[in-house]
C-alpha positions in Angstrom: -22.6 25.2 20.9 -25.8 22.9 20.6 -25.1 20.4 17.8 -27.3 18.0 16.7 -26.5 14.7 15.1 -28.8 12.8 12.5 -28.4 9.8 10.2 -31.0 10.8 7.2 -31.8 8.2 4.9 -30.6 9.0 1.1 -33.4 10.6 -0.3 -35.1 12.2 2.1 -32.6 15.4 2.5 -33.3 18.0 -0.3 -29.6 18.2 -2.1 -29.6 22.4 -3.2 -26.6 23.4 -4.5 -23.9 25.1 -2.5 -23.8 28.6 -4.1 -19.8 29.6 -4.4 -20.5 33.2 -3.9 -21.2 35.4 -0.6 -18.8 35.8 2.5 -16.4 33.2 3.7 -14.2 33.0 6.8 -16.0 34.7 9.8 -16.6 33.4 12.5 -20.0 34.6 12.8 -23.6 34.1 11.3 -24.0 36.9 8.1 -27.0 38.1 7.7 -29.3 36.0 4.9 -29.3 32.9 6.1 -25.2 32.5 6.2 -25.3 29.3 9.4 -25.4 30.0 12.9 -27.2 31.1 15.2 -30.4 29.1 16.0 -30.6 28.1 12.4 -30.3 24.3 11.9 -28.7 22.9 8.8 -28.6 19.9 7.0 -25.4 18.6 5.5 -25.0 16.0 3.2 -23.5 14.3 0.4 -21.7 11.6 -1.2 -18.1 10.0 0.4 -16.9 7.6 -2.4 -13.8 6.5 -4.3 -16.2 5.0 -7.3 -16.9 2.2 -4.6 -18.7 3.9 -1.5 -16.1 5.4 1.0 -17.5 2.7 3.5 -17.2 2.4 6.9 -15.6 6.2 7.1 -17.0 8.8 9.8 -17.1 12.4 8.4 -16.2 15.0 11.1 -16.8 18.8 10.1 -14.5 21.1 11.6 -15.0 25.0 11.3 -12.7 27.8 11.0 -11.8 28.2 14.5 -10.9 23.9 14.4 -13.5 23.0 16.5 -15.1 19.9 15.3 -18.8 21.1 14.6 -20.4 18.0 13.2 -19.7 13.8 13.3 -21.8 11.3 11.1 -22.4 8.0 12.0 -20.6 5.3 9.3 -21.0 5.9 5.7 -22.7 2.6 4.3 -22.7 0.9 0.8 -24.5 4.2 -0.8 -21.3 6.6 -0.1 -24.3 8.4 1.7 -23.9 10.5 5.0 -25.7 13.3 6.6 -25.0 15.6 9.5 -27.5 18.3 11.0 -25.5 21.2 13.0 -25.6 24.9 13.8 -22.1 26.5 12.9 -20.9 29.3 10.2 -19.3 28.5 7.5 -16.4 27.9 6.2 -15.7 24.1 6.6 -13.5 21.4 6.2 -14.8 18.0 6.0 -13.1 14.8 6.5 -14.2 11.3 5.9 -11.3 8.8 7.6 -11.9 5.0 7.7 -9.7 2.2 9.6 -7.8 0.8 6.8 -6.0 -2.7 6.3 -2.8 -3.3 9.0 -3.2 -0.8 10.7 -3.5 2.0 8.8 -6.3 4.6 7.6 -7.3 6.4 4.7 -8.8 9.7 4.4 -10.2 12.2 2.1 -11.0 15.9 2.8 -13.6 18.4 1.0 -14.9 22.2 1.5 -17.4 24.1 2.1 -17.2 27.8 1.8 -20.3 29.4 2.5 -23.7 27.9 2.5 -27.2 30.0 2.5 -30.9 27.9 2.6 -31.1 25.2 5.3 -29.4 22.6 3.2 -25.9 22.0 1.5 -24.7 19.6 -0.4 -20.3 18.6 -0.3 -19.3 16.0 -1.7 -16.1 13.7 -0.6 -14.2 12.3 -3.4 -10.6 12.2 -4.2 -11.4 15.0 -6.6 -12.3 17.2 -3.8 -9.4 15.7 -1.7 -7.5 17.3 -5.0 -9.1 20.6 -4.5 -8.5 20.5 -0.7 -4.7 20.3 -1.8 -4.5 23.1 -4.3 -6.1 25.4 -1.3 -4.2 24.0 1.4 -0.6 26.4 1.6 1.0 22.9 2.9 -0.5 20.9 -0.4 -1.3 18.2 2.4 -5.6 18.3 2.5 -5.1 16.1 5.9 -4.0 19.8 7.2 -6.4 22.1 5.7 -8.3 22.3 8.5 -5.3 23.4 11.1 -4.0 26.0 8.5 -7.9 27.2 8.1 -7.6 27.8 12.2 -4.4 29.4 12.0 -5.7 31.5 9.3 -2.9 30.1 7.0 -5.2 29.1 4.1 -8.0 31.0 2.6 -11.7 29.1 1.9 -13.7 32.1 0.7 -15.9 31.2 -1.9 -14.1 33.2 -5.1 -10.9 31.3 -4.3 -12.8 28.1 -3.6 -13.8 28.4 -6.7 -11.0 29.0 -8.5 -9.4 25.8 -7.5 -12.7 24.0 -8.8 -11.7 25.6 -12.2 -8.3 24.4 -12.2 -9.0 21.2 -10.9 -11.5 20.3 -13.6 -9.2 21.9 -16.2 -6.6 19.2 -15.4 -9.1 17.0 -15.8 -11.1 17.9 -18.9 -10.3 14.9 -21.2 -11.3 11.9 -18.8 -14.4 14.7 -17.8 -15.3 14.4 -21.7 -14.7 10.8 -21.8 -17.5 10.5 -19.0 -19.7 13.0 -19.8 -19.2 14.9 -17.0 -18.3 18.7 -17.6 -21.0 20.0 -16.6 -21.0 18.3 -12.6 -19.6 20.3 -9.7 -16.9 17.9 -7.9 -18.2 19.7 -4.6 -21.9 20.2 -4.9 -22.8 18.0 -7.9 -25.7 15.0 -7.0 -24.6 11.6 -8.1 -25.3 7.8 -6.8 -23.0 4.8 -6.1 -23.7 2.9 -9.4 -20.8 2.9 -11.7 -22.4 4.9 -14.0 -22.3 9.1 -14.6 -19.7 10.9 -12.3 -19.1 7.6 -10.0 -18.1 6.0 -13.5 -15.4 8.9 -13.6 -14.7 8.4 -10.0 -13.6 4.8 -11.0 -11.8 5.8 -13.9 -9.4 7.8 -12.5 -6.5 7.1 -9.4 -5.6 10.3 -7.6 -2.8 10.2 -5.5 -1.9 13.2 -2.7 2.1 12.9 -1.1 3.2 15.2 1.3 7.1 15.7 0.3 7.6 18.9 2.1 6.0 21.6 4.8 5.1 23.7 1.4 4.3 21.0 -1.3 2.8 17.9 -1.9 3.6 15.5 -5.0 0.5 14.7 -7.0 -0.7 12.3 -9.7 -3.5 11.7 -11.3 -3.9 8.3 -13.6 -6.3 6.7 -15.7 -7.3 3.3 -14.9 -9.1 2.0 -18.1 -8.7 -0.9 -20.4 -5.1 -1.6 -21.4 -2.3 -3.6 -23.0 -0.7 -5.7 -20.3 2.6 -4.4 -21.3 1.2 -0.9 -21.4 1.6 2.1 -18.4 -1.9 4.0 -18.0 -2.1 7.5 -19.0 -1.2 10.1 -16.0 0.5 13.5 -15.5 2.4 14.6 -12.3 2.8 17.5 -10.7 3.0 20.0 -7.3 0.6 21.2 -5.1 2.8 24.3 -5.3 2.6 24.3 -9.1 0.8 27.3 -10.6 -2.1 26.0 -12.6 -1.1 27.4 -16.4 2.2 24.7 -15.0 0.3 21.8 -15.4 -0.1 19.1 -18.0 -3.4 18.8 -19.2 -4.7 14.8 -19.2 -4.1 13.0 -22.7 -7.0 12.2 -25.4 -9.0 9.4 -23.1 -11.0 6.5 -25.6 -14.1 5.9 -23.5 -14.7 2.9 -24.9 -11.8 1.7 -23.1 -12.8 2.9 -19.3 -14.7 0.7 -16.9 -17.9 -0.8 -17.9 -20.8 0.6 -15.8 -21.8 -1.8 -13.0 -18.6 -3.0 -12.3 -18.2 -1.4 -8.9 -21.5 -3.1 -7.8 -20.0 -6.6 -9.5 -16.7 -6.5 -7.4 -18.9 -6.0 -4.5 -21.2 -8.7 -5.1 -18.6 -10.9 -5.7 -16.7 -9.6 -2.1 -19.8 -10.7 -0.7 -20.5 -14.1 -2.1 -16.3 -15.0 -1.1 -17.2 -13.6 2.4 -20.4 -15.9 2.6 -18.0 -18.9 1.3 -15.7 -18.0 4.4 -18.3 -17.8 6.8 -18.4 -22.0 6.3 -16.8 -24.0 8.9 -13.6 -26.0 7.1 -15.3 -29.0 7.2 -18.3 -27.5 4.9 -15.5 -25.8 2.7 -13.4 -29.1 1.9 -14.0 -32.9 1.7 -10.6 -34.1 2.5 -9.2 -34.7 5.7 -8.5 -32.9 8.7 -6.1 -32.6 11.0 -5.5 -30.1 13.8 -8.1 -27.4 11.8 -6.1 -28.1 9.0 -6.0 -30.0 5.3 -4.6 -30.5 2.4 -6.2 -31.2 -1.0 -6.8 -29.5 -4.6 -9.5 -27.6 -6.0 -11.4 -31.2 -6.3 -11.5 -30.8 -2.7 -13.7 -27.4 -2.6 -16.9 -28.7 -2.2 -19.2 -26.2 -0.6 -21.5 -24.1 -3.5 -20.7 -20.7 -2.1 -17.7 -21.4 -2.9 -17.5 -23.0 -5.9 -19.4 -20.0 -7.3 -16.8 -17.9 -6.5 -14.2 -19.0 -9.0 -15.2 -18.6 -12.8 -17.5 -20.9 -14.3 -18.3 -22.4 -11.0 -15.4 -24.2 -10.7 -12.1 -23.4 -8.6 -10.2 -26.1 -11.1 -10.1 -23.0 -13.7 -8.1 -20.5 -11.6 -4.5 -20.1 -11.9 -2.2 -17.2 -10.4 1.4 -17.2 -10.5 2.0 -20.6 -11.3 -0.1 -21.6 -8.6 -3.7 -23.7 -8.7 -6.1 -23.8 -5.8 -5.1 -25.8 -3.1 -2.9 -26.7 -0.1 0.0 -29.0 0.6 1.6 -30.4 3.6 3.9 -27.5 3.1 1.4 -25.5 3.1 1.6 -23.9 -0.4 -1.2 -23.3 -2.8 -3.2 -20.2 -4.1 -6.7 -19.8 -1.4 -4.3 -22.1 1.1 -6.7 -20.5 3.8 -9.7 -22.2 1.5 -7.9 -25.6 4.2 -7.5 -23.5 7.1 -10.1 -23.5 10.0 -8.5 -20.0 11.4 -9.2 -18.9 8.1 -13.0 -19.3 8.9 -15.4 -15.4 9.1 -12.5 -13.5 7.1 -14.5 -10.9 5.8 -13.8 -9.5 2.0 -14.8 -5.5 2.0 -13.8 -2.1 0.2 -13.8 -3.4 -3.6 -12.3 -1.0 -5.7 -11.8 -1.3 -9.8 -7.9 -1.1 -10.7 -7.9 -1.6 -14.3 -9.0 -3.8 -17.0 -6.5 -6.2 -18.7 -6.2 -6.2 -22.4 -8.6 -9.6 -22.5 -11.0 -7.8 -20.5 -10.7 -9.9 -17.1 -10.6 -6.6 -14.0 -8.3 -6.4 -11.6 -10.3 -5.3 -7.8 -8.6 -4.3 -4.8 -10.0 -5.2 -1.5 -9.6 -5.8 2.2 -10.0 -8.8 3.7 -10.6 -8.5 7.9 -10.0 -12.2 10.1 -12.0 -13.2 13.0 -8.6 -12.1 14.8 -9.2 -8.9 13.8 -6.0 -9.1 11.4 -6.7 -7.1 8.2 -4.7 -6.8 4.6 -5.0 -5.2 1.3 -4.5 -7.1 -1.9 -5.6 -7.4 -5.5 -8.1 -10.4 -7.0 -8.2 -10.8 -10.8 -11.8 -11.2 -12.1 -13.7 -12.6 -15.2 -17.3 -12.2 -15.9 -18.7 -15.4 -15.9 -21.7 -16.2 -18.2 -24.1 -15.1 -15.9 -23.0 -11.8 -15.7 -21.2 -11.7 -12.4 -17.4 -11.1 -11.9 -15.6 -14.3 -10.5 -11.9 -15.6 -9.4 -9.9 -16.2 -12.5 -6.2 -15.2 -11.1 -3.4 -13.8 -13.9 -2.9 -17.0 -15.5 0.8 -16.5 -15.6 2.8 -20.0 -15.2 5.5 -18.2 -12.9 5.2 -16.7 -9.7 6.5 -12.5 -9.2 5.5 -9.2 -7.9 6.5 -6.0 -7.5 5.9 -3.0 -4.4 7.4 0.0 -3.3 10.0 -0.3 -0.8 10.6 1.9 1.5 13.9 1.4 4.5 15.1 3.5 7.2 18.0 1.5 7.9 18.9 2.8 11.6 22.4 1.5 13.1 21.8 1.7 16.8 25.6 1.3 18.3 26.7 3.4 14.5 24.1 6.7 14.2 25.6 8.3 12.1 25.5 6.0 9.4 21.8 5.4 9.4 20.2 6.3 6.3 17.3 5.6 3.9 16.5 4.4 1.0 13.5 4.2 -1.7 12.9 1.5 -4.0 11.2 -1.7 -5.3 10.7 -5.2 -3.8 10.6 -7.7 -6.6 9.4 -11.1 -5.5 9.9 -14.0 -7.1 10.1 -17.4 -5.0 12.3 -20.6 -6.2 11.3 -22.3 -9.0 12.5 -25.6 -10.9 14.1 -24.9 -13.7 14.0 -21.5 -13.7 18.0 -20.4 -13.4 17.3 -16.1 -13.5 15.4 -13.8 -14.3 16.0 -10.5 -16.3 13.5 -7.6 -15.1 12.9 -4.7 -17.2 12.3 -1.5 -15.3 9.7 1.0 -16.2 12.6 3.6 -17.2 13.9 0.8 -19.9 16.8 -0.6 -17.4 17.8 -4.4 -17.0 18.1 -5.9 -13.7 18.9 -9.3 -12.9 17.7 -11.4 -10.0 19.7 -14.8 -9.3 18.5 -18.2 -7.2 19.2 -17.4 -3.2 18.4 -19.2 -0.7 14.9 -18.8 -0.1 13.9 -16.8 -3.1 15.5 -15.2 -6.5 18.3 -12.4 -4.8 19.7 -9.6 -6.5 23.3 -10.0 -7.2 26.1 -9.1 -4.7 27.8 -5.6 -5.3 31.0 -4.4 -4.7 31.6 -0.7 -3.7 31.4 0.4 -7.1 27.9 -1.5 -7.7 29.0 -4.2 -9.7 28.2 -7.6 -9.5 30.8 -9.6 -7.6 31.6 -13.8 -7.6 31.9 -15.6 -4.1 36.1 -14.6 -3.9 34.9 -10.3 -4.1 36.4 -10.4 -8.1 34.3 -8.9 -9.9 31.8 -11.6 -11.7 32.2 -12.2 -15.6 28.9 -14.0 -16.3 25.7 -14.8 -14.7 26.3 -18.5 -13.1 29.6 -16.7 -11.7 27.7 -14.0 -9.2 26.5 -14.5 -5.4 23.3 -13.6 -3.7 23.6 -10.8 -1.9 19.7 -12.4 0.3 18.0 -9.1 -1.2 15.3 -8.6 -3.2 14.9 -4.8 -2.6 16.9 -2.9 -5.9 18.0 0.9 -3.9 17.0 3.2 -6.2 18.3 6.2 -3.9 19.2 6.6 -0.7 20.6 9.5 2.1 21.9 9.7 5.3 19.3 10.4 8.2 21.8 13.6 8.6 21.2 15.8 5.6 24.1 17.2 6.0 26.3 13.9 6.4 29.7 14.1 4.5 30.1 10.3 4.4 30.8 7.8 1.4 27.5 6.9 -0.5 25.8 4.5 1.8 26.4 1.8 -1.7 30.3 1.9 -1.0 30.3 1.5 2.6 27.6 -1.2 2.9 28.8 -3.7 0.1 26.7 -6.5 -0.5 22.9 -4.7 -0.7 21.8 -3.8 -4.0 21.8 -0.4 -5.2 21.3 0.9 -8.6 24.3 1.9 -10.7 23.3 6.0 -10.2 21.2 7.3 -7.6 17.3 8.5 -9.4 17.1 11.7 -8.6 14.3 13.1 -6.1 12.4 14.5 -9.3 12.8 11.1 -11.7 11.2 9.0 -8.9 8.7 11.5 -8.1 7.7 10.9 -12.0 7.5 7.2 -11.9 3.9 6.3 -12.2 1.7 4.8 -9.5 1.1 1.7 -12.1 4.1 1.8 -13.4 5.5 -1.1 -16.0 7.9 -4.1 -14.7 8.5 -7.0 -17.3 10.0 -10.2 -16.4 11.3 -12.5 -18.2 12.6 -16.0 -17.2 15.2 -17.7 -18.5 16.6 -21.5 -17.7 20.2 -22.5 -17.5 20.4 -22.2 -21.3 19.8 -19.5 -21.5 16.3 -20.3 -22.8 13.1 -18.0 -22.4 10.7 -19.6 -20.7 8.0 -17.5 -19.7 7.4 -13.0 -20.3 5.2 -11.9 -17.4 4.5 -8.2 -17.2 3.5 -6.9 -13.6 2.4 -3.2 -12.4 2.6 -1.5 -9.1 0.0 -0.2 -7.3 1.9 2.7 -6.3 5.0 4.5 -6.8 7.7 4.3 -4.8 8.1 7.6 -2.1 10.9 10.3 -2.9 13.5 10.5 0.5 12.0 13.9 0.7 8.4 12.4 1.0 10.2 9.3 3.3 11.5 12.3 5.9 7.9 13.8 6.1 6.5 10.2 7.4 6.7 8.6 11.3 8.0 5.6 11.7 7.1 2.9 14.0 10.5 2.0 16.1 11.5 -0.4 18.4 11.2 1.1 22.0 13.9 1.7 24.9 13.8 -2.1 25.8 14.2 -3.2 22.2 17.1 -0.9 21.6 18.3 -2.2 24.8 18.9 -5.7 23.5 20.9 -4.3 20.5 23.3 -1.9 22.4 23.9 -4.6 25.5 24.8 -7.4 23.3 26.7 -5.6 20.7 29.7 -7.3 19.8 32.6 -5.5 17.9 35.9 -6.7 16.2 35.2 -10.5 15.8 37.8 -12.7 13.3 34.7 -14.1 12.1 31.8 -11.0 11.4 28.9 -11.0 9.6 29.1 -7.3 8.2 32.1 -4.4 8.7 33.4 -6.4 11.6 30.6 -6.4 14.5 27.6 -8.3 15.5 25.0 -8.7 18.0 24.9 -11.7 20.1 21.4 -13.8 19.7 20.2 -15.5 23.0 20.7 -19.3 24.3 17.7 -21.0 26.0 15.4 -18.1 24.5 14.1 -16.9 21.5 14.0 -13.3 20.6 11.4 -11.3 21.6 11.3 -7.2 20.4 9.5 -5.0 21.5 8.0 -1.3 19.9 5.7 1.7 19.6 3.8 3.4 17.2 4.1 6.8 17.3 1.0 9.2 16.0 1.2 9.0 12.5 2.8 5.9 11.7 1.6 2.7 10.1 1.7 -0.1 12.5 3.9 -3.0 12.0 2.6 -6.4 11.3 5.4 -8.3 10.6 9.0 -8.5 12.4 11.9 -10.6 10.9 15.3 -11.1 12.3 17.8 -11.9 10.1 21.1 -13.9 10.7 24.3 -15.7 10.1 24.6 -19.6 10.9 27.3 -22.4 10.2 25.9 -25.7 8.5 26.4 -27.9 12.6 24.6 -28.7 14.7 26.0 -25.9 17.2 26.1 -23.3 14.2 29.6 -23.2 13.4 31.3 -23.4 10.0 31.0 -21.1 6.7 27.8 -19.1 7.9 24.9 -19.0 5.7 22.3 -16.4 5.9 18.7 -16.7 7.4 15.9 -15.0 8.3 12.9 -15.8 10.8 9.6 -13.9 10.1 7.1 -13.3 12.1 3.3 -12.2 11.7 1.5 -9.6 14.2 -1.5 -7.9 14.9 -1.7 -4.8 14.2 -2.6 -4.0 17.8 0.4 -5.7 18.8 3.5 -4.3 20.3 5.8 -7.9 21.3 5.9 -10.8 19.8 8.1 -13.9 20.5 9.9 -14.7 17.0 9.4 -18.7 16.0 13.0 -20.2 15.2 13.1 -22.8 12.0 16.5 -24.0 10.3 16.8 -23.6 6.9 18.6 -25.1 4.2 22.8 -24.8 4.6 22.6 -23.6 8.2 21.5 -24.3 11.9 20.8 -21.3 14.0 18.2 -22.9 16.0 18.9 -25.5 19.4 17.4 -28.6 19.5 13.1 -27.9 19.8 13.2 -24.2 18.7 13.7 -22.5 22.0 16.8 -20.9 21.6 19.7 -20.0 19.4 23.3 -21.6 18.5 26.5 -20.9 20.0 27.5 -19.4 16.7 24.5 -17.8 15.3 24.8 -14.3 15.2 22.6 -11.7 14.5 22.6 -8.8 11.7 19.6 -7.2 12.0 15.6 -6.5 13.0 13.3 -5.0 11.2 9.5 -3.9 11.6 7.4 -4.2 8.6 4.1 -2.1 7.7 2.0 -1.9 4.5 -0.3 1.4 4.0 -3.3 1.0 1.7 -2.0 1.6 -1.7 0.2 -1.6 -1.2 3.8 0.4 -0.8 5.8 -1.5 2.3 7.8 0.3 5.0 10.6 -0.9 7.4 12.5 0.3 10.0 15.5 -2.2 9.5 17.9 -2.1 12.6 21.1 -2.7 11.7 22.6 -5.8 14.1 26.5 -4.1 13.4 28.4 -1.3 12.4 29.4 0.6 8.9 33.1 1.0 8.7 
């Protein structure tokens, strides 16, 4: 097949409407211009998420599977082009290298295509309408199930989905002014404004959660009350259409201002330019080994001074924190006084929401000279000449909150593995502050308790109540124990479906588990920004601080969990855990066993990645250690972190003491007689911010 490649330049390529009507599905040319043959054929369109769906290559596969077309990277317009010879149907794909490792994707269609041109689109919309036509709900296989002649792309059924599709969508369509665009074939820019202005306004989100449906939501992102949850409905692939919820009334006075995707790439742009400064351009205050400490008086350098609002880094707060560094090291923009931190690039700005006082949260991905890359959130204001700049939440405490998701595998105990699905809610040690009371987005209380490195959940007994340091059950607040987690269980399951054992919450005392299991269906309806409130009290039970936080996604359903790969230690890592397993001990960290941590070395696991999965790029060992100096006495719990490349597949794990206990020799290189060892676990982020870990367990379940 002769197939010709070409990067056209936007404007150039005549955009003619794909017509949804004629024959779909053959393998060969029909007569009337359908492609093939010798006939060439441009194809083109717009790949964008609001914000250009840069850096993705769009490959064209046809209905036999074979990959017909490849454009070269789409740029800041969203704009790509391809010029083939190949019949129609089609399934498009536009997949970019995303942050840690992972990738993101989105998949359109073509079903038949007559004139020398056609126009497809690639847009989470159309990633929507790949999902209603793929028999999986997963658009990522349309085009297998197109080969296997499992799903149908003929142009009345195309069609059809476009219908229901826009149906669900009619309010926000309204809002925007938009009714009249075709999601596949329409013409539209990268300027914040017409259908890219919907684009941004809306957060589509596609979960495989079986082999036959996929869990779907689509939300609003618009102006809102801090301690509101955005407008959304929920629903299956699988659903019949006359099934689904219809989006709410939508104020469009509320939804993003026009422009603002070009703002929050301007402003990626000017922070990247402040980056590209050596350190000692960046700062005025001393240096030693590439590093320094100072405050925001210390940020010198114009491009980036003019990255924080009103020129001046002295105005931004987040979390309690002000710009600058320590000789700890803490500090919001610590790298700001980091010479490694020198050519991290800031790309793929996307509009989250608008707070109630009109400041916008952006996403973005930040990329190191190292190669390292990350995903996180900047809050903006627009400054007074009209560009967005760093003004941080404001909020005098630090906290967040992300989906957590665990496979918790016991290597010397299978059958006792299981996972769970949940939240992590972060909040570090602060003075003064004695707990904090979080309120979940289904109206629940939860209470998180000083530990030893951060706020803990409480400790739990079998029956998930709180327990005091004697396994009594614990009468007030001041009386209950840190169980070291953060991570509140909202379900979990044995590996083994069909596993007859205890609830994993009665066997492995200690962790923190809800007091009911969420049912598959309740978490599937959580929403992607869903609501946590915390509030922060002293030991007087004073209030000293309400900060509301929302997630960027939901949190996965087990059955969406089992559908995933997960990265895993490989045969030589499992080898360390099985060969210095230790069972029975009068002294054990967990259910009576342990693993054994090395003497004149430090710990170093290895792992693969199998196709699929997210690659790690953090690995933590956690621990037990006495308070001497050989690591004996009442143990106290630590843990020793670890950041990786994502190309990575060892890394040596640093040792540090920590406050209470002394797992670590004398210069880091090795462990304590009486250390000991609970677990491992590999740590992965995808794009939308939810976290992954395969956690091995270091002992046995009784």
């Amino acid at each position: 097949m002769n197939i010709i490649l070409k990067q056209l330049m936007l404007g150039t390529a005549s955009a003619v409407a794909l017509g949804l009507y004629g024959c779909g599905g053959g393998s060969t040319a029909s007569p009337g211009g359908e492609m093939g043959g010798s006939t060439e054929t441009v194809l083109s369109g717009i790949a964008a998420t609001g914000a250009a769906f840069e850096d993705a290559i769009v490959t064209v596969t046809d209905s036999t599977g074979d990959i017909v077309g490849t454009s070269s990277a789409v740029g800041k317009d969203g704009f790509y082009a391809i010029t083939l010879k190949a019949t129609a149907p089609f399934v498009l794909t536009a997949k970019r290298p995303g942050a840690d490792g992972a990738s993101e994707s989105l998949v359109s269609v073509i079903a038949s295509v007559t004139g020398s041109t056609a126009t497809a689109n690639i847009t989470p919309i159309t990633n929507l309408i790949a999902a209603r036509l793929s028999p999986s709900g997963d658009p990522s296989k349309l085009s297998a199930e197109l080969s296997e002649k499992r799903a149908i792309l003929t142009a009345p059924n195309v069609n059809d989905k476009v219908n229901e599709v826009q149906k669900f969508l009619g309010p926000i369509l309204t809002a925007t002014e938009t009714n009249g665009t075709n999601p596949l074939t329409g013409s539209f820019t990268v300027n914040g404004a017409g259908y890219d202005r919907l684009l941004d306004s809306i957060k589509i989100s596609v979960i495989p959660a079986s082999t036959t449906a996929s869990n779907i939501e689509i939300s609003i992102k618009q102006q809102q009350a801090d301690g509101a949850q955005p407008d959304s409905i929920q629903f299956s692939s699988a659903d019949q259409a006359t099934a689904v919820a219809v989006l709410p009334s939508i104020d469009k006075n509320k939804l993003v201002v026009a422009g603002t995707a070009d703002r929050i790439t301007s402003f990626l742009a000017q922070l990247t330019r402040c980056y590209a400064l050596p350190l000692a351009t960046r700062v005025d205050s001393a240096i030693n080994n590439d590093l320094a400490t100072g405050t925001a008086a210390n940020v010198v350098a114009d491009a980036c001074k003019t990255a924080f609002f009103g020129n001046n880094p002295g105005n931004f707060k987040s979390n309690g924190n002000a710009v600058g560094r320590d000789g700890s090291g803490n500090g919001a923009f610590g790298s700001l006084f980091k010479e490694s931190a020198t050519g991290v690039q800031f790309s793929q700005g996307s509009y989250e929401f608008t707070r109630e006082n009109g400041d916008i949260v952006a996403g973005y991905k930040s990329k190191d000279s190292a190669g390292n890359e990350t995903y996180d959130t900047f809050v903006l204001r627009k400054d007074t000449d009209d560009k967005l700049k760093l003004i941080g939440n404001e909020y005098a405490y630090g906290g967040s909150v992300s989906a957590y998701q665990q496979i918790r595998t016991f290597v010397n105990d299978v059958p006792s593995s299981y996972y769970s699905t949940g939240y992590a809610l972060k909040v570090p040690l602060i003075s003064g502050v004695a707990y904090v009371k979080i309120t979940t987005p289904k109206d629940k209380t939860l209470t998180m308790i000083r530990g030893s490195d951060g706020m803990d959940f409480p400790k739990l007994n079998a029956s998930r109540q709180p327990v005091q340091s004697d396994g009594s059950l614990a009468s007030t607040i001041s009386t209950m124990v840190p169980s070291g987690t953060s991570f509140v269980r909202i379900r979990s399951e044995y590996e083994n479906a069909t596993s007859t054992a205890s609830h994993p919450a009665a066997r492995e005392t200690g962790l923190f588990f809800t007091s009911e299991d969420a049912t598959e269906e309740q978490i599937s309806k959580y929403g992607n920004q869903s609501l946590w409130v915390f509030t922060y009290y002293d030991s007087n039970n004073n209030v000293l601080a309400t900060q509301p936080y929302k997630t960027r996604a939901r949190a996965n359903t087990i059955a969406e969990m089992r559908t995933r790969a997960w990265s895993k230690l490989d045969a030589a890592g499992l080898s360390y855990l099985t060969t210095n397993f230790v069972a029975n001990t009068a002294t054990p960290p967990s259910n009576n066993s342990y693993t054994k941590l090395p003497a004149s070395d430090l710990l170093t696991p290895t792992w693969e990645v199998p196709s699929g999965a997210l690659k790690p790029t953090e690995v933590k060992l956690y621990g037990k250690a006495g308070p001497n100096a050989d690591g004996s006495g009442a143990k106290a719990q630590f843990s020793d972190g670890q950041s990786v490349g994502s190309t990575k597949r060892t890394v040596t794990i640093s040792c540090a003491n920590g406050s209470g206990e002394k797992h670590c020799v004398s210069g880091s290189t090795g462990y304590t007689t009486f250390a000991i060892m609970t677990g491992l676990h590999l740590w992965a982020r995808d794009p939308s911010g939810r976290e992954y870990v395969n956690f091995y367990a270091a002992y046995n379940l009784n």
